[in-house]
C-alpha positions in Angstrom: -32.1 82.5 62.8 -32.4 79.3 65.3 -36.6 80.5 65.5 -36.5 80.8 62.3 -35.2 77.7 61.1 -37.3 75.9 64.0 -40.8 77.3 62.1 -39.8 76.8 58.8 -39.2 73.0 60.0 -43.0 72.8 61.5 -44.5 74.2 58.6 -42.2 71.7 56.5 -43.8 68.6 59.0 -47.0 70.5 58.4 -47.2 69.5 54.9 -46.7 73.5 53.9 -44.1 74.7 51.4 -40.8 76.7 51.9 -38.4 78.1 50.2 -34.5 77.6 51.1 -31.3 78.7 49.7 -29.1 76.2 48.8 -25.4 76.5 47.3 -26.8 76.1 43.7 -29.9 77.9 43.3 -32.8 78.6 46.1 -35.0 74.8 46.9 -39.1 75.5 47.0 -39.1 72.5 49.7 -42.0 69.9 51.1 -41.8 67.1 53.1 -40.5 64.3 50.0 -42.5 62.0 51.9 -45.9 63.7 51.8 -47.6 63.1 48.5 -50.0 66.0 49.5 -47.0 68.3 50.1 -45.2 67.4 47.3 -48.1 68.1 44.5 -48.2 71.5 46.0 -45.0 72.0 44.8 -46.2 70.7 41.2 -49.1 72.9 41.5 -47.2 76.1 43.1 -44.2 75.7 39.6 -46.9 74.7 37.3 -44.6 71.7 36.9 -45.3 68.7 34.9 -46.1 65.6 37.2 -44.4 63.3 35.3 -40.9 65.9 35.7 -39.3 64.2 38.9 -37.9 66.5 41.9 -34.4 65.9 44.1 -34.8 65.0 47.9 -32.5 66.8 50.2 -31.3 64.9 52.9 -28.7 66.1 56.1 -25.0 65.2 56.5 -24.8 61.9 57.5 -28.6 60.7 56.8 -29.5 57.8 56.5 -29.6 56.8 52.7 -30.8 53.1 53.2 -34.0 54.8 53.8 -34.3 56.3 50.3 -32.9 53.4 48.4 -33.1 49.7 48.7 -29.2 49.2 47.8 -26.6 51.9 47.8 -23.8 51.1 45.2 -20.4 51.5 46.4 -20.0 53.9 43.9 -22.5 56.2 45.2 -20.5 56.1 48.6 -17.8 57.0 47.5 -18.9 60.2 45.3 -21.3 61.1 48.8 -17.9 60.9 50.9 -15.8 62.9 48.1 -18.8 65.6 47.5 -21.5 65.6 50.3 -22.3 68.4 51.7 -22.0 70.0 48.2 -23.9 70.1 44.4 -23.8 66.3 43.6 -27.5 64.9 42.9 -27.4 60.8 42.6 -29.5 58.6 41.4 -30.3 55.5 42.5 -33.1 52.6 43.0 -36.1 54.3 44.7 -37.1 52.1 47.9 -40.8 50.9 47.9 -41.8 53.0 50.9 -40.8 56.2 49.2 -43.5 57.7 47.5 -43.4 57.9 43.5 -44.4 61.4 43.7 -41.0 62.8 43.8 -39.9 60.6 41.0 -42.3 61.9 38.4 -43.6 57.8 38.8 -40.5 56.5 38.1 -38.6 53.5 40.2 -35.5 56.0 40.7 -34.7 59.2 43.4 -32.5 61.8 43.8 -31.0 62.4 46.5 -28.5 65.4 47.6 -26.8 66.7 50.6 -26.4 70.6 50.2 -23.5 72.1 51.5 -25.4 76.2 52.6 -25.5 76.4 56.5 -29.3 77.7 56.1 -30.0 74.6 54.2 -28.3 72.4 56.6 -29.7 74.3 59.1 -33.1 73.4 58.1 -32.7 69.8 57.3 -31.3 69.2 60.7 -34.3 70.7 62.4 -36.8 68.9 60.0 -37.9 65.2 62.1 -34.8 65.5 63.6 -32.6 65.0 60.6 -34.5 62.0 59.7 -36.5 63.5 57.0 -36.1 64.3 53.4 -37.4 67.8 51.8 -38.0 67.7 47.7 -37.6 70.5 46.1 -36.9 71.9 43.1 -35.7 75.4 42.4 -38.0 77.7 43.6 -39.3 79.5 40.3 -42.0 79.0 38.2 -41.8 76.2 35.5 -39.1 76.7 32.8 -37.8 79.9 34.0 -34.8 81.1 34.7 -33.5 79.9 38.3 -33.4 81.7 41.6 -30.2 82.8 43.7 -31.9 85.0 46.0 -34.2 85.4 48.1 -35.8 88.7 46.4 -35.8 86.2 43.0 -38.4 83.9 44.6 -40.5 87.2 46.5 -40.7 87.9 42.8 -41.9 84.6 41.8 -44.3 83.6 44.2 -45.7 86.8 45.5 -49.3 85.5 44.9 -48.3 82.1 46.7 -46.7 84.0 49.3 -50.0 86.3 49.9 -52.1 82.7 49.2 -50.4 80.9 52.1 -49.5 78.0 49.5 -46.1 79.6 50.4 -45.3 79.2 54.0 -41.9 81.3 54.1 -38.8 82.1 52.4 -35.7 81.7 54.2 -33.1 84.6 53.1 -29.3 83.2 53.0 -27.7 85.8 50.4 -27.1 85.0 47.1 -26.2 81.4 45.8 -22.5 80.9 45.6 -22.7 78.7 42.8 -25.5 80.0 40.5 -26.5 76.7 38.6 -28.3 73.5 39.4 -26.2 70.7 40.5 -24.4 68.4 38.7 -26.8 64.8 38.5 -25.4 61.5 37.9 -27.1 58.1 37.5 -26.1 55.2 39.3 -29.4 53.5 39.0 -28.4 50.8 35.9 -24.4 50.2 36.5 -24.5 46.7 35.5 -26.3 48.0 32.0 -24.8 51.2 31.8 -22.4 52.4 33.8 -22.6 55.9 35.2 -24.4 58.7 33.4 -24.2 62.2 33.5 -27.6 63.7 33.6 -27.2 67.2 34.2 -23.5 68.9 33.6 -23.2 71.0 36.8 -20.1 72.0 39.3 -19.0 68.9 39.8 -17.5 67.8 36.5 -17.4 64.5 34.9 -13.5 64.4 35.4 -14.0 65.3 38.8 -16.1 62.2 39.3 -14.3 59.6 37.3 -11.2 60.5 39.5 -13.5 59.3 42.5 -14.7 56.0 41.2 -12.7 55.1 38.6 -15.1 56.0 35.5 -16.4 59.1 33.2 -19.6 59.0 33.4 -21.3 58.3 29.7 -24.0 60.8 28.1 -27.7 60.3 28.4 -29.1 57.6 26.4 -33.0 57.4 25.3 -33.6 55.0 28.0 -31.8 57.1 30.8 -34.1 58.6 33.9 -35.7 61.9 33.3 -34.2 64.5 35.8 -35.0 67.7 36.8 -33.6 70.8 34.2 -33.1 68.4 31.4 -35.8 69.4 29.1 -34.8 71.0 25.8 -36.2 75.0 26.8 -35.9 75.4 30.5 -33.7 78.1 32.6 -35.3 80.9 30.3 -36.1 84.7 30.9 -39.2 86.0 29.0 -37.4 88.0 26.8 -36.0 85.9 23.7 -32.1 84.8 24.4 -29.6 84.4 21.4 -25.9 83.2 22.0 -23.2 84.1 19.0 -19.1 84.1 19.4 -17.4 87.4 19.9 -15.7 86.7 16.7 -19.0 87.7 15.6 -20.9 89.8 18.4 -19.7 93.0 17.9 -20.9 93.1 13.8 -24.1 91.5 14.9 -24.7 93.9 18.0 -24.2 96.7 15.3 -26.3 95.9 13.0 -29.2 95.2 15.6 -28.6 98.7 17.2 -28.5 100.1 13.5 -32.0 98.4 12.8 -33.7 100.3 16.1 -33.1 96.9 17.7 -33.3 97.3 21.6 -30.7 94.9 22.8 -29.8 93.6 26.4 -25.9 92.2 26.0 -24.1 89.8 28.4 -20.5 89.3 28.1 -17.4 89.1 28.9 -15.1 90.4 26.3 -14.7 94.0 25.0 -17.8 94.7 22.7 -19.7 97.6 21.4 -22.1 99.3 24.6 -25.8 98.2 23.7 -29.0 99.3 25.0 -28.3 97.7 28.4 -25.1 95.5 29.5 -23.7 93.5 32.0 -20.1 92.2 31.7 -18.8 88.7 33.6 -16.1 87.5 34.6 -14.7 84.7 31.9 -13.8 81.7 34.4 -16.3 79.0 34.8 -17.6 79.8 38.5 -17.4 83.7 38.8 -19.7 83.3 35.5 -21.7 80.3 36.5 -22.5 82.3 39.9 -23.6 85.6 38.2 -25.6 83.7 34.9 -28.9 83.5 36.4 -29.1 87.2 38.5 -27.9 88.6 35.4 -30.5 86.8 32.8 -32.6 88.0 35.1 -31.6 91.9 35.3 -31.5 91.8 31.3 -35.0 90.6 31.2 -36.6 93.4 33.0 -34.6 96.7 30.8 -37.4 96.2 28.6 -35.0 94.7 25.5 -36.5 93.1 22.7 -33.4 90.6 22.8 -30.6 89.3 24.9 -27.5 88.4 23.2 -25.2 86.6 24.9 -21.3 85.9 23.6 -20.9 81.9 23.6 -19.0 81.2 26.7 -15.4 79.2 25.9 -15.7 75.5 25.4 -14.4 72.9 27.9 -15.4 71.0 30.6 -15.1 73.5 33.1 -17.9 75.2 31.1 -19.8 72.3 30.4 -22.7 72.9 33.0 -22.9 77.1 31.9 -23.5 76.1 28.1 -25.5 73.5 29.1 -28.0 76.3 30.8 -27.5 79.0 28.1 -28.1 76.3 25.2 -31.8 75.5 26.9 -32.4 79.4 27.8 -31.9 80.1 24.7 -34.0 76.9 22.6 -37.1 78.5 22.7 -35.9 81.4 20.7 -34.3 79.2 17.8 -34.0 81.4 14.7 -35.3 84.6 16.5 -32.0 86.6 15.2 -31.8 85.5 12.1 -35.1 86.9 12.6 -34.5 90.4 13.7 -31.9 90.7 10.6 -33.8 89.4 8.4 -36.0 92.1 8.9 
């Protein structure tokens, strides 16, 4: 893996792109301080420019390089946390390009905790650098955890050479993005919670002292915030198992061809899968099974509404945009 790792660094200081599994989701890396390495990320997603990406730094880097003023608070939460899925944010230093910020006077900045990942940052200008990278699928859909999910993506890349490599390192252990928090506008605002993730809110006030507030209008845009993002092609709908099994039934009833995910006893539909109902067996399975119900050739996937709580606060948050594109579509189906 050591030759590996060692290429996939010189194609990285080459200004080429590679993928990297991390312990959220696979990265579709580029040197964060190349602003022609970093649009080909933008142009490889077909991500928005203005849609900022995270830099991924290596244990113990140097963050004064990134930011012009680290806030004790972000110490402390990088001591707690780092290596693991914590994304800050914080006061972009001058020198750092805006192109990983989407133009804004903020970065983000994590340390991933997957010995690939590591592996690679460590070898990339000596530790010194910083790789953005977002996950490694195309814009808006649904997150990769393997390698064979990004093959999928970005075969054309791949064949193109806009894709330099994948690195293979199994399949994510924890499935979702990280958690983000702000820590740009304490004196304003205090600490917001950008992205729900992991790392819970609680987990983070017991570090420094405060729950981080909700996004306000005037909070930084992050990466996987949008309304409709994390989404398969096929149309997602989420109802309680209260009322699942009556909905399923009538859908089957109708000719409906229907992809379930679950995790409680439920009628079989046209193609299943069932999770386990605690936070991080079904956080790590979500995306790889979005995924397999989007290619059984369903005209729907139904998914039962995950419990409430904060442990489950970052898996809604991912279903609820997976699913906002298809607003309406079962009322839809039985209507019809």
């Amino acid at each position: 893996m050591s030759d590996v790792i060692t290429a996939a660094a010189a194609l990285l200081e080459a200004g080429a792109l590679v993928a990297f599994p991390t312990e959220t989701v696979y990265g579709l890396g580029a040197d964060a301080e190349n602003p022609l390495a970093v649009a080909r990320i933008y142009q490889a997603k077909g991500r928005p420019s203005d849609h900022p990406v995270i830099v991924h730094v290596a244990p113990g880097a140097d963050l004064a390089h990134w930011c012009d003023e680290l806030p004790l608070e972000a110490t402390q939460l990088v001591a707690a946390f780092w290596p693991g899925p914590l994304t800050l944010i914080v006061k972009r230093a001058a020198h750092i390009p805006d192109a990983v910020s989407g133009g804004q006077d903020t970065v983000g900045l994590r340390c991933p905790s997957h010995p690939v990942a590591i592996a690679l940052l460590a070898a990339f200008k000596g530790g010194k650098g910083g790789v953005a990278a977002p996950s490694a699928n195309k814009f808006g859909n649904v997150s990769p955890t393997t390698a064979q999910h990004v093959r999928d993506e970005f075969q054309a890349e791949l064949d193109s050479g806009l894709l330099g490599a994948v690195l293979d390192g199994g399949q994510s252990e924890v499935g979702i993005e990280s958690t983000i928090v702000d820590l740009s506008r304490l004196a304003t605002h205090g600490p917001v919670l950008l992205r729900p993730g992991h790392i819970s809110g609680e987990q983070i006030a017991a570090v420094i002292g405060q729950l981080p507030a909700l996004p306000d209008a005037a909070a930084p845009r992050a990466s996987g915030t949008l309304d409709s993002h994390y989404a398969p092609h096929t149309p997602v709908a989420m109802q309680h198992g209260d009322l699942l099994g009556e909905t399923l039934n009538q859908l089957l009833n109708a000719g409906r061809r229907v992809a379930l995910i679950h995790y409680s006893d439920l009628p079989p539909a046209s193609a299943s899968v069932r999770l386990e109902a605690n936070p991080a067996s079904y956080a790590h399975a979500l995306y790889a099974s979005l995924r397999t119900m989007d290619q059984v050739g369903a005209e729907l996937i139904l998914v039962e509404a995950p419990p409430t709580g904060p442990a489950w606060l970052g898996v809604n948050d991912r279903l609820r945009r997976a699913a906002f594109g298809s607003t309406g579509i079962l009322q839809q189906f039985l209507s019809i």
